[in-house]
ZATOR-255793 format. One record per residue (C-alpha): residue number from 1; x, y, z; residue in three letters. Coordinates in Angstrom, 2 decimals. Example, Ala and Ser with C-alpha at 12.3 -4.5 7.8 and 13.67 -1.06 7.14 Angstrom:
# residues 2
<nr = 1, x = 12.30, y = -4.50, z = 7.80, rest = ALA>
<nr = 2, x = 13.67, y = -1.06, z = 7.14, rest = SER>
# end
This chain:
# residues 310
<nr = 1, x = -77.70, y = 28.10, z = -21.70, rest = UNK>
<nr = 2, x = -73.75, y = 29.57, z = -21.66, rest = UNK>
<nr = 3, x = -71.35, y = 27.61, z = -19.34, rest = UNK>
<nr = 4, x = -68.48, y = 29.67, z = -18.27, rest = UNK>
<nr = 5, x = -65.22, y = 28.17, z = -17.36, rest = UNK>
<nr = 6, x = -63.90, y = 29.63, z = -14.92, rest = UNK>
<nr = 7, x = -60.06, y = 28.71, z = -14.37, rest = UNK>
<nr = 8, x = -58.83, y = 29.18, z = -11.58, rest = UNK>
<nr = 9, x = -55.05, y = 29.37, z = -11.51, rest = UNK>
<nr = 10, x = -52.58, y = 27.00, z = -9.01, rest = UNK>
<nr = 11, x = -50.68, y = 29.01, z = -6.18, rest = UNK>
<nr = 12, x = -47.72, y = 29.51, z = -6.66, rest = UNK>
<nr = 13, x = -45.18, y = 26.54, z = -5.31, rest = UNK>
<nr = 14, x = -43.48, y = 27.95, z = -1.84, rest = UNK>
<nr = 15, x = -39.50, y = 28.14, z = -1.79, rest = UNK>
<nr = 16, x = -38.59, y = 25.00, z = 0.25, rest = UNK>
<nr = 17, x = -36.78, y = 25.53, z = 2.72, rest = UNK>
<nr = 18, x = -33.30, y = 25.29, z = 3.68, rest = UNK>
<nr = 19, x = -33.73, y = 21.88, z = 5.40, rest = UNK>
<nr = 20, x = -35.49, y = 20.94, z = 2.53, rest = UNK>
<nr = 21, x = -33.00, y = 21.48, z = -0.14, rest = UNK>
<nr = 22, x = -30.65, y = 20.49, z = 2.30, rest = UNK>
<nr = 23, x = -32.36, y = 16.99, z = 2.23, rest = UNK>
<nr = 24, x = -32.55, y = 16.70, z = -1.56, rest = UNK>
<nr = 25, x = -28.62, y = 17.38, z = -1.81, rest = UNK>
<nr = 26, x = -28.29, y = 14.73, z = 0.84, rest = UNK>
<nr = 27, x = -30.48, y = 12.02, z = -1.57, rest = UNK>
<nr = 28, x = -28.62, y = 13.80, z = -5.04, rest = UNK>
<nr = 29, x = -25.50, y = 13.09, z = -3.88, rest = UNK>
<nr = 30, x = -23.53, y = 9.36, z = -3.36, rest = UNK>
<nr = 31, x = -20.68, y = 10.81, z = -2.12, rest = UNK>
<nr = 32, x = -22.41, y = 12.36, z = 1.05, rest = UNK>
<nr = 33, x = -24.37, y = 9.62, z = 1.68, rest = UNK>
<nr = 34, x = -21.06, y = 7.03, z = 1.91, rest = UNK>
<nr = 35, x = -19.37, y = 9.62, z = 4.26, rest = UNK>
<nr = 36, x = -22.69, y = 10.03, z = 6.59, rest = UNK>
<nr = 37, x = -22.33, y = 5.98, z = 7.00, rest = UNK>
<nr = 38, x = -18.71, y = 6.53, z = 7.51, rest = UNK>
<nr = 39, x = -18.95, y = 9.17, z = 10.13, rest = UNK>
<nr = 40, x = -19.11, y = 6.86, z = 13.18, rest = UNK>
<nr = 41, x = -15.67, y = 5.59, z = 12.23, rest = UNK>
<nr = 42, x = -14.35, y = 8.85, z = 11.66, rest = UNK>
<nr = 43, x = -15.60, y = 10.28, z = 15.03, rest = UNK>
<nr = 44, x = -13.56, y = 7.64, z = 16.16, rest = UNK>
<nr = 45, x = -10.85, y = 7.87, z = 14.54, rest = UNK>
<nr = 46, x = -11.09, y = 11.54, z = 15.00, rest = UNK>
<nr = 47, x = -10.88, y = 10.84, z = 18.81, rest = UNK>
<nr = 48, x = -8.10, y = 8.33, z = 18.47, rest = UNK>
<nr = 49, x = -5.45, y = 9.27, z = 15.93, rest = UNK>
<nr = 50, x = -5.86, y = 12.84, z = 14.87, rest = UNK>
<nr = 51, x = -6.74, y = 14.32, z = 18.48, rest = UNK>
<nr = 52, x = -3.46, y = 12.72, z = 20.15, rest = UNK>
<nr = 53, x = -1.63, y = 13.53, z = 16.83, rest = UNK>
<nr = 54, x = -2.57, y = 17.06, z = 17.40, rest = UNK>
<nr = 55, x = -1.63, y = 16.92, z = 21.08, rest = UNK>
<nr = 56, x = 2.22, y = 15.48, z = 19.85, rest = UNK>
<nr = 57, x = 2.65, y = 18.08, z = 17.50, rest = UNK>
<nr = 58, x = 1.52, y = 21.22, z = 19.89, rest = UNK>
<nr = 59, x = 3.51, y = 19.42, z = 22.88, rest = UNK>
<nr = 60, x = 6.64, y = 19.22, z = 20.20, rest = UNK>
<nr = 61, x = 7.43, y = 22.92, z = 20.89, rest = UNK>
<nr = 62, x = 7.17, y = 22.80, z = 24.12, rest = UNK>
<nr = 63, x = 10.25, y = 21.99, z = 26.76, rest = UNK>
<nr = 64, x = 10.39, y = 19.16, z = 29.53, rest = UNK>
<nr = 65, x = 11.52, y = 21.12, z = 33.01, rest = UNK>
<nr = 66, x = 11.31, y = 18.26, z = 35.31, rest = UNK>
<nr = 67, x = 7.90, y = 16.71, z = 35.82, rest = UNK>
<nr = 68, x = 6.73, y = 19.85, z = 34.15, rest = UNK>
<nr = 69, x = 6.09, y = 21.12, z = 30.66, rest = UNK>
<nr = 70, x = 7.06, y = 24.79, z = 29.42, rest = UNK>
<nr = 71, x = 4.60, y = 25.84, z = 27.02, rest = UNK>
<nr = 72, x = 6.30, y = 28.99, z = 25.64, rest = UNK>
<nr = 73, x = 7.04, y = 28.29, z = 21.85, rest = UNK>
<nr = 74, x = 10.48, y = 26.50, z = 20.62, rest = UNK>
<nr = 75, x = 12.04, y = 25.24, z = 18.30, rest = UNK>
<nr = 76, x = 14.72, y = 24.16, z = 20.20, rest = UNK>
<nr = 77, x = 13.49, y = 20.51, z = 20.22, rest = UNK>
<nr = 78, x = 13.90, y = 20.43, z = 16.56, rest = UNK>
<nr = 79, x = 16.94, y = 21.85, z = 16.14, rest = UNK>
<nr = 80, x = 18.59, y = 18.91, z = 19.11, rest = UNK>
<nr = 81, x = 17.23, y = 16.71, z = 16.68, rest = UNK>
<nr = 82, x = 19.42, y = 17.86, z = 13.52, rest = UNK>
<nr = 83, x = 21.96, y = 18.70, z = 15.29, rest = UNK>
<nr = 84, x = 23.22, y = 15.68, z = 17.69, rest = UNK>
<nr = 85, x = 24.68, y = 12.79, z = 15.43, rest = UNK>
<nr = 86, x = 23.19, y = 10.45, z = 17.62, rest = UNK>
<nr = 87, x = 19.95, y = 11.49, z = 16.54, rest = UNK>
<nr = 88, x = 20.34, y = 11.39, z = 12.78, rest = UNK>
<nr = 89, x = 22.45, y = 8.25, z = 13.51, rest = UNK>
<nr = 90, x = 19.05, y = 6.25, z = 14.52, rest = UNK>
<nr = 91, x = 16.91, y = 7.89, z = 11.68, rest = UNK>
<nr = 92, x = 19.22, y = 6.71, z = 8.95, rest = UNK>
<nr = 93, x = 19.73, y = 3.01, z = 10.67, rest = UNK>
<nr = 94, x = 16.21, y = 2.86, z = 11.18, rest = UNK>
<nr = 95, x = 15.30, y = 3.87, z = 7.21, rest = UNK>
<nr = 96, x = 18.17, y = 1.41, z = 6.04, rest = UNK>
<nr = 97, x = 16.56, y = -1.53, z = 8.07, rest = UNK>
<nr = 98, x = 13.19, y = -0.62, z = 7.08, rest = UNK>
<nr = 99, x = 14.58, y = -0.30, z = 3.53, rest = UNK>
<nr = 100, x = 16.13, y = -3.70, z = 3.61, rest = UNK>
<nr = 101, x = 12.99, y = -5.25, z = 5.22, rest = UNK>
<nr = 102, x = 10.54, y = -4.09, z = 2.60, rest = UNK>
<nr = 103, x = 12.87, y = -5.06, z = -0.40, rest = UNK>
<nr = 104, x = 12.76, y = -8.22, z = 1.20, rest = UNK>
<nr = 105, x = 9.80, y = -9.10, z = 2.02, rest = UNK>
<nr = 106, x = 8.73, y = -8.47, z = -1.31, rest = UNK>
<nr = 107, x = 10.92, y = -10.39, z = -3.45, rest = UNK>
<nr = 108, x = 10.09, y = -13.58, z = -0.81, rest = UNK>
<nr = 109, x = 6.16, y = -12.56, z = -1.18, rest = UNK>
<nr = 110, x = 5.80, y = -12.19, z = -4.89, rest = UNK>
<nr = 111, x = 6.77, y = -15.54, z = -6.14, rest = UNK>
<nr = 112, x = 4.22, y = -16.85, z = -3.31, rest = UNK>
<nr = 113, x = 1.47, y = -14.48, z = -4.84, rest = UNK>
<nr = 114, x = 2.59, y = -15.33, z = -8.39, rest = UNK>
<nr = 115, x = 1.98, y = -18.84, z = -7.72, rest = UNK>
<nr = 116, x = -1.36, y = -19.25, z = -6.11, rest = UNK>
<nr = 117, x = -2.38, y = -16.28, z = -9.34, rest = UNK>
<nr = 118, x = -1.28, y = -18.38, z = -12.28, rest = UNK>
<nr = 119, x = -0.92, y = -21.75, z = -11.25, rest = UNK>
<nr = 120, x = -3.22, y = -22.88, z = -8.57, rest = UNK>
<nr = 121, x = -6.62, y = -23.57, z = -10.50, rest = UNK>
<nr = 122, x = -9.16, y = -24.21, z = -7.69, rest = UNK>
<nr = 123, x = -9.02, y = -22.73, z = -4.20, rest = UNK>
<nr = 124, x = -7.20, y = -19.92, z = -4.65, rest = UNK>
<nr = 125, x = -8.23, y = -18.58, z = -1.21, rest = UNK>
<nr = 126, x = -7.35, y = -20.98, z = 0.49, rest = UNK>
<nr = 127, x = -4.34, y = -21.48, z = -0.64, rest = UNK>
<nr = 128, x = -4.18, y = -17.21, z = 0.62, rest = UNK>
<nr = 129, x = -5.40, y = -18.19, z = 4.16, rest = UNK>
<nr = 130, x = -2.95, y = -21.40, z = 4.33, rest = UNK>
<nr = 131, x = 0.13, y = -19.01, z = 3.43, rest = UNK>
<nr = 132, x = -1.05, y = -15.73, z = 5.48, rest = UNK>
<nr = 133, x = -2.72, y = -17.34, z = 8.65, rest = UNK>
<nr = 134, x = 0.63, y = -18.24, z = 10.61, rest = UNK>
<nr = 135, x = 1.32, y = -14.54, z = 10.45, rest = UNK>
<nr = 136, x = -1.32, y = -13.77, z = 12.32, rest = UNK>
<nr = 137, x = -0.35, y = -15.76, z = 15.37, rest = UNK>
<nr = 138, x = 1.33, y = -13.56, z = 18.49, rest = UNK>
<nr = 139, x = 3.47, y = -11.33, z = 17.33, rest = UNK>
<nr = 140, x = 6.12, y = -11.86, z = 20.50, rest = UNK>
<nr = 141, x = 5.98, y = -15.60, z = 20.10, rest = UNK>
<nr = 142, x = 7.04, y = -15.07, z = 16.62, rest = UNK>
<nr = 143, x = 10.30, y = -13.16, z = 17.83, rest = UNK>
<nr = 144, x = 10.91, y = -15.14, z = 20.48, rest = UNK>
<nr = 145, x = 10.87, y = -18.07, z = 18.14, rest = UNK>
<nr = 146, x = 13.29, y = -16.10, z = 15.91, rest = UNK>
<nr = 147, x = 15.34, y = -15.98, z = 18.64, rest = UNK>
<nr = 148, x = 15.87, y = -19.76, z = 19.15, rest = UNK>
<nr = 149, x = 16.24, y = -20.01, z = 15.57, rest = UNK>
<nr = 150, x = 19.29, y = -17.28, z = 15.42, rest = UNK>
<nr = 151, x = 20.52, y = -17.69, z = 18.51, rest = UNK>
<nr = 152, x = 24.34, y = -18.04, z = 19.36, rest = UNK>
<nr = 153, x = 23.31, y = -22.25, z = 20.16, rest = UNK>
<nr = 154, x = 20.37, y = -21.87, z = 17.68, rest = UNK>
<nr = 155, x = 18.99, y = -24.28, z = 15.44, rest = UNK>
<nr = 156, x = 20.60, y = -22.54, z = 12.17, rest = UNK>
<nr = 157, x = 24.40, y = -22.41, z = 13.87, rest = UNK>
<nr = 158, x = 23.30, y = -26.22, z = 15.57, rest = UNK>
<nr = 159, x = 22.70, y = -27.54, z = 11.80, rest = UNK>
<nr = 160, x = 26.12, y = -25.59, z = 10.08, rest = UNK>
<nr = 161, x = 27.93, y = -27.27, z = 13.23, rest = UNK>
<nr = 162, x = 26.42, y = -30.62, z = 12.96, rest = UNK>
<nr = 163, x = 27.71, y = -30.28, z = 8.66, rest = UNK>
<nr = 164, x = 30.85, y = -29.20, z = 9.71, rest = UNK>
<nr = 165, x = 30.27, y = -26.32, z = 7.51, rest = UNK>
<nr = 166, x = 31.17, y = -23.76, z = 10.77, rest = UNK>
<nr = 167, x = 33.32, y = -24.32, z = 13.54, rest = UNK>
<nr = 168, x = 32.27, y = -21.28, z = 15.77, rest = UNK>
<nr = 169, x = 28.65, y = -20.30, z = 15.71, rest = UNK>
<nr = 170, x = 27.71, y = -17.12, z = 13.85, rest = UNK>
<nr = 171, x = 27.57, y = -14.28, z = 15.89, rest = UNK>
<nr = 172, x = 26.41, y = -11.90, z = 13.48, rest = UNK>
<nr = 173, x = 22.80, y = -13.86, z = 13.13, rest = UNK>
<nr = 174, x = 21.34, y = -12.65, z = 17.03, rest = UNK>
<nr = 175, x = 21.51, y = -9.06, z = 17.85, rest = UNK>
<nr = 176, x = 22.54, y = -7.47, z = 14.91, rest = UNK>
<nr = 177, x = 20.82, y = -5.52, z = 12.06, rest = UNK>
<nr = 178, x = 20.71, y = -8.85, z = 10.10, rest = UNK>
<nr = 179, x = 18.05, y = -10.35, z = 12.98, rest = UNK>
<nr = 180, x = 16.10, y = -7.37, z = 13.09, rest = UNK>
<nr = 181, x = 15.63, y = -7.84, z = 9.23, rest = UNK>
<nr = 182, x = 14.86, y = -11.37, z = 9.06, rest = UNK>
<nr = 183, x = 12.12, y = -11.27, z = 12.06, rest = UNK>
<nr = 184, x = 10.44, y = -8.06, z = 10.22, rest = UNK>
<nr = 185, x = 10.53, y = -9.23, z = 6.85, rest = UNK>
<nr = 186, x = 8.75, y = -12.56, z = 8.22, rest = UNK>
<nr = 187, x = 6.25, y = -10.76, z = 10.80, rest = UNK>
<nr = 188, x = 5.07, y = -8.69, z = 7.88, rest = UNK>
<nr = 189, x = 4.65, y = -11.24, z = 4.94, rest = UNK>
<nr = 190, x = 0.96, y = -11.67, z = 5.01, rest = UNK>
<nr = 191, x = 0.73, y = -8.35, z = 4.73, rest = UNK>
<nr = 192, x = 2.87, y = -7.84, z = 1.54, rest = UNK>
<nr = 193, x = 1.59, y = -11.53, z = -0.16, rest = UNK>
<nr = 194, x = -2.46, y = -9.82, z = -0.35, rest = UNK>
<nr = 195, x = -2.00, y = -6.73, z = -2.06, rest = UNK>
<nr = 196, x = 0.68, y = -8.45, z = -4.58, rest = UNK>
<nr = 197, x = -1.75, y = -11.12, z = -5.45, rest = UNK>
<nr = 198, x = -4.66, y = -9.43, z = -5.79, rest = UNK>
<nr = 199, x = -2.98, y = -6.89, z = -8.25, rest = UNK>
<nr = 200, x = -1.78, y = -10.50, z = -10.15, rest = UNK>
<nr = 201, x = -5.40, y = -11.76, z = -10.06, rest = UNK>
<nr = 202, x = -6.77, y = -8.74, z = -12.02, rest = UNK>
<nr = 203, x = -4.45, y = -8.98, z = -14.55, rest = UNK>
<nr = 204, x = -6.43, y = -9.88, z = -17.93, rest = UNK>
<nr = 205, x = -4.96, y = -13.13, z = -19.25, rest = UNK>
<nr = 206, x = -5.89, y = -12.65, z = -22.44, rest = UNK>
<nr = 207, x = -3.00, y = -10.08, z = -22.92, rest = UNK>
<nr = 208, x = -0.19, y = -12.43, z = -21.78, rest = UNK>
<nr = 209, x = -2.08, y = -15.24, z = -24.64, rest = UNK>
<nr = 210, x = -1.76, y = -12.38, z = -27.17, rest = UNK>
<nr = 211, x = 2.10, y = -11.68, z = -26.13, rest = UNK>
<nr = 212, x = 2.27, y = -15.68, z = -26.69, rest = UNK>
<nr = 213, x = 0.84, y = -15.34, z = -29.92, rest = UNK>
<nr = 214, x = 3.23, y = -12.76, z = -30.93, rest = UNK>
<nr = 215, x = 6.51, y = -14.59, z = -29.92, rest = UNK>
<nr = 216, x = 7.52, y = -12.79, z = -26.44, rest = UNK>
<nr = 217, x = 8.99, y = -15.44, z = -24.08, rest = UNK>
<nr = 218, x = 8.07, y = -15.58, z = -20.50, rest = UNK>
<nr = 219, x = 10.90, y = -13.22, z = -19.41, rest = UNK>
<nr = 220, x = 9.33, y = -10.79, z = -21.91, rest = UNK>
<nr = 221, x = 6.19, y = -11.28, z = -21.03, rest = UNK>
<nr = 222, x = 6.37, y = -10.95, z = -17.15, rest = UNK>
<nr = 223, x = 8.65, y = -7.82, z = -17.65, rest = UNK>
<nr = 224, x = 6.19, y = -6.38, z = -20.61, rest = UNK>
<nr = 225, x = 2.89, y = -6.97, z = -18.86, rest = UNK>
<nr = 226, x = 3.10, y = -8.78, z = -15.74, rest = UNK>
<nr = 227, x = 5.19, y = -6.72, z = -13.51, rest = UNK>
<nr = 228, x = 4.12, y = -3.17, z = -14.25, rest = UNK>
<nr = 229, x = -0.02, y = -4.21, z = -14.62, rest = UNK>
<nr = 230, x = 0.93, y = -5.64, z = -10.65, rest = UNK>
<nr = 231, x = 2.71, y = -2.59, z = -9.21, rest = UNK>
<nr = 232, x = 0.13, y = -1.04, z = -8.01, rest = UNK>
<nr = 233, x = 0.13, y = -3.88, z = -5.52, rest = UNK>
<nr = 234, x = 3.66, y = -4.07, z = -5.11, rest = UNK>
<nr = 235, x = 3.22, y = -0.62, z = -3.85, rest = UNK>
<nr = 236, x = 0.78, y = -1.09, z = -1.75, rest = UNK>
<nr = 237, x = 2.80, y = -3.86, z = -0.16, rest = UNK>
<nr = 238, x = 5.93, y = -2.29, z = 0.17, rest = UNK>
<nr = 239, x = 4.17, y = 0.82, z = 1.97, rest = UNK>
<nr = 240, x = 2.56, y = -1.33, z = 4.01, rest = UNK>
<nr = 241, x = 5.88, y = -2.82, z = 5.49, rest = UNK>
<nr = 242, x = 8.33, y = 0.61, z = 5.04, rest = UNK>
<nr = 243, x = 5.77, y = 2.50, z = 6.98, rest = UNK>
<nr = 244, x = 5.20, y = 0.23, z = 10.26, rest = UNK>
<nr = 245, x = 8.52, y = -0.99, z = 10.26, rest = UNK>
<nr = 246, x = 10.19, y = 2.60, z = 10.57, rest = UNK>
<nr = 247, x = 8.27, y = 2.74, z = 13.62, rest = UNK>
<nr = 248, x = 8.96, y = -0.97, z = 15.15, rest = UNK>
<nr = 249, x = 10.57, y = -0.76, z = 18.51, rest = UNK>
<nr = 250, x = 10.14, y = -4.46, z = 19.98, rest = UNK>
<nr = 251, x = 11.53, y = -6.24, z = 17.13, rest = UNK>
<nr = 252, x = 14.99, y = -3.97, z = 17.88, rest = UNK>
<nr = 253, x = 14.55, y = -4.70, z = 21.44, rest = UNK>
<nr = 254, x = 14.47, y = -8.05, z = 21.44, rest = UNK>
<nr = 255, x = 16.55, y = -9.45, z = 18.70, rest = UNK>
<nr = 256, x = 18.64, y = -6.08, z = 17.67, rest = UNK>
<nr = 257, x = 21.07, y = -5.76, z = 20.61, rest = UNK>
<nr = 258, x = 23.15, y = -2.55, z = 20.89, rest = UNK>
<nr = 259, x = 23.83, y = -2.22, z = 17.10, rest = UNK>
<nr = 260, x = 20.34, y = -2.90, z = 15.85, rest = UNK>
<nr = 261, x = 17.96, y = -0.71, z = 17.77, rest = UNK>
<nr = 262, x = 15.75, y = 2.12, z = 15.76, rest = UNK>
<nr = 263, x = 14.55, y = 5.64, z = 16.42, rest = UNK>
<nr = 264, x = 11.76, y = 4.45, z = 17.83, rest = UNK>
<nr = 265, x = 13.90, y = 2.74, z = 20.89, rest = UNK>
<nr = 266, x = 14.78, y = 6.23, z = 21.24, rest = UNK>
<nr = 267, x = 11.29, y = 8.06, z = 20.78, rest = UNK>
<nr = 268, x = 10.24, y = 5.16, z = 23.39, rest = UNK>
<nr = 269, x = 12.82, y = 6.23, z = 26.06, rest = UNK>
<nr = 270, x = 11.51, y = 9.55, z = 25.88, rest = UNK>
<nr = 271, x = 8.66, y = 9.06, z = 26.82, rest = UNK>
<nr = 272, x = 9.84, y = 6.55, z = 29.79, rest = UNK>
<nr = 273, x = 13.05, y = 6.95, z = 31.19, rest = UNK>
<nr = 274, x = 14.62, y = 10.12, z = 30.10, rest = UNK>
<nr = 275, x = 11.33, y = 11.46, z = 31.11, rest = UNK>
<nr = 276, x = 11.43, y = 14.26, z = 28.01, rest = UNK>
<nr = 277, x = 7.96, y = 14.33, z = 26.16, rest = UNK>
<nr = 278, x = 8.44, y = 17.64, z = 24.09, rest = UNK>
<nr = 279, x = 11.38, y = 15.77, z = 22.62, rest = UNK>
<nr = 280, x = 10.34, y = 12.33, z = 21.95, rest = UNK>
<nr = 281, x = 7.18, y = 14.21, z = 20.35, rest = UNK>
<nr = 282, x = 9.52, y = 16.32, z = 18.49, rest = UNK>
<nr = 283, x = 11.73, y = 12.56, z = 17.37, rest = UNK>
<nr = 284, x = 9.11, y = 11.08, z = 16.35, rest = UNK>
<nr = 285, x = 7.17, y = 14.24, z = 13.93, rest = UNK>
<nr = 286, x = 10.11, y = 14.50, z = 12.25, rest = UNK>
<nr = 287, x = 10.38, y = 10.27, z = 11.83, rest = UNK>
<nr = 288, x = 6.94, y = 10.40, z = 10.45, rest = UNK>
<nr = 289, x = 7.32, y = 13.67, z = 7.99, rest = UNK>
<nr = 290, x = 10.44, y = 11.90, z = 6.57, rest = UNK>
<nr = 291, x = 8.66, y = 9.17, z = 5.99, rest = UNK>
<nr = 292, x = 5.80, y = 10.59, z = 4.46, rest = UNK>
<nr = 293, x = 8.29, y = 12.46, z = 2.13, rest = UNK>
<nr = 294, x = 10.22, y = 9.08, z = 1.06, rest = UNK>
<nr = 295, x = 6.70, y = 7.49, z = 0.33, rest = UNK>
<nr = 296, x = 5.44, y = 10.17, z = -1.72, rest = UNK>
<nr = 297, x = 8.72, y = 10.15, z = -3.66, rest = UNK>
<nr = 298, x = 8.85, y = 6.20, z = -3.71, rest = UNK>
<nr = 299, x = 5.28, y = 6.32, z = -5.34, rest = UNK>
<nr = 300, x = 6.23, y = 8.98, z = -7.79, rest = UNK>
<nr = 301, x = 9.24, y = 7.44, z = -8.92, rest = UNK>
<nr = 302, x = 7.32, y = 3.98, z = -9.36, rest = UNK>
<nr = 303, x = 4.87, y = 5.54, z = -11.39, rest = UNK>
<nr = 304, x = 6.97, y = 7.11, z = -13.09, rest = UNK>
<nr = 305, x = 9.37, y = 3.82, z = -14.17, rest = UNK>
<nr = 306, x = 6.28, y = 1.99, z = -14.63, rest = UNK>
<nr = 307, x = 4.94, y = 4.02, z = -17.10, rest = UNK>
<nr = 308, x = 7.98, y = 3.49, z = -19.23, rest = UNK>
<nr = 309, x = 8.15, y = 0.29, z = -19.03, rest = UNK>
<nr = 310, x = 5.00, y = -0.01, z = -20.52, rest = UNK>
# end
């Protein structure tokens, strides 16, 4: 008897379709996964920050004719804004006090972070929470409790009095520049003392042990390793304050007096009692692409002076 095979050959596998390969990119990839569970919060912020950003910038070259808006193109918003002294006056004030604030807050928050990093054995965190938690009470009780402590009777010009180290109180403490720096660099401390000290805690001990070893000193060693292996968070932190702080109008409002308010005073009158959107939109572009300039160049230069002190 002959058997016969008879083979009988597979179809050929169909092209999957688009939604198919579609699907296996989707599984392939990390990258579009982590963005598919981020899209809720980008729809939202999508709504909330870039959607009224857009609306600023299209409404900058416009022109405020009473209640009404004139949308035929200008730049004549722009070029009020380089123009009038006044203008450039606030910008410059506002980056010198922001400027100020961040150098600051820094050189207050760094010893705090370089503390609970090297010294503090157990409970690190909460040693964090202890130092960062009174920031996080109300921001206008803060101020207002700045301004008791400054004030022209205060409890700092109370104590020099009391020492006989002042006869009139100091004027220049309330309503000045000088407040408006003391209150910001205090209202933004927590958020200057995290990045810094996480940046300390990653810091591989065994490299300052081997610097030991080889004779550097603590000067040496904290210029040679510690500071530039932490400046990543230092600028973190110090973009975290010089951003915001540009921006800060109730801090000038309340403890700045006539020589201490900001562009953003300004920006914030445009949009209330001058009654001139188009140009508080147009105040307040140019605020934020100068600011985005000096941050770029701030990280670059960092970088930069890091690397060679490495």
């Amino acid at each position: 008897m002959i058997e016969t095979t008879i083979e009988v050959s597979a179809p050929a596998p169909r092209s999957r379709s688009w939604r198919g390969r579609l699907y296996a990119w989707y599984l392939s990839s990390d990258a579009l996964k982590g963005f598919t569970l981020l899209s809720p919060t980008l729809l939202v912020m999508g709504f909330t920050m870039c959607i009224p950003f857009g609306i600023m910038v299209v409404m900058s070259f416009w022109t405020q004719i009473g209640f009404e808006f004139d949308t035929v193109f200008t730049l004549g918003n722009y070029a009020e804004a380089i123009e009038k002294p006044v203008y450039r006056a606030l910008l410059l004030r506002s980056l010198t006090i922001s400027s100020i604030c961040t150098v600051v807050t820094v050189l207050v928050s760094y010893p705090m972070a370089y503390y609970v990093a090297f010294h503090v054995r157990k409970r690190k965190m909460a040693w964090i929470i202890l130092m960062t938690v009174p920031f996080f009470s109300s921001y206008l009780l803060r101020i207002f409790a700045w301004k008791v402590i400054l004030g022209y009777n205060g409890v700092i010009n109370s104590g020099l009095k009391g020492l006989g180290l002042i006869e009139q109180p100091l004027a220049f403490l309330l309503y000045s520049p000088t407040a408006v720096v003391i209150t910001l660099a205090h209202a933004w401390a927590a958020f200057a003392i995290l990045p810094i000290f996480i940046s300390l805690e990653k810091i591989d001990r065994s490299l300052l042990e081997a610097a030991t070893d080889l004779g550097d000193g603590p000067v040496k060693r904290f210029l040679g390793i510690t500071l530039p292996l932490s400046m990543p968070g230092v600028i973190v932190a110090s973009l975290m304050i010089f951003i915001p702080t540009v921006g800060d109008y109730v801090t000038p409002t309340l403890v700045g007096g006539p020589d201490g308010l900001m562009i953003a005073n300004l920006i914030q009158a445009q949009f209330g009692l001058i009654n001139n959107w188009p140009m508080g939109a147009a105040l307040a572009f140019d605020m934020m692409l100068v600011v985005a300039v000096i941050s770029l160049l701030y990280i670059w230069v960092t970088r930069k002076v890091t690397e060679n002190i490495a």
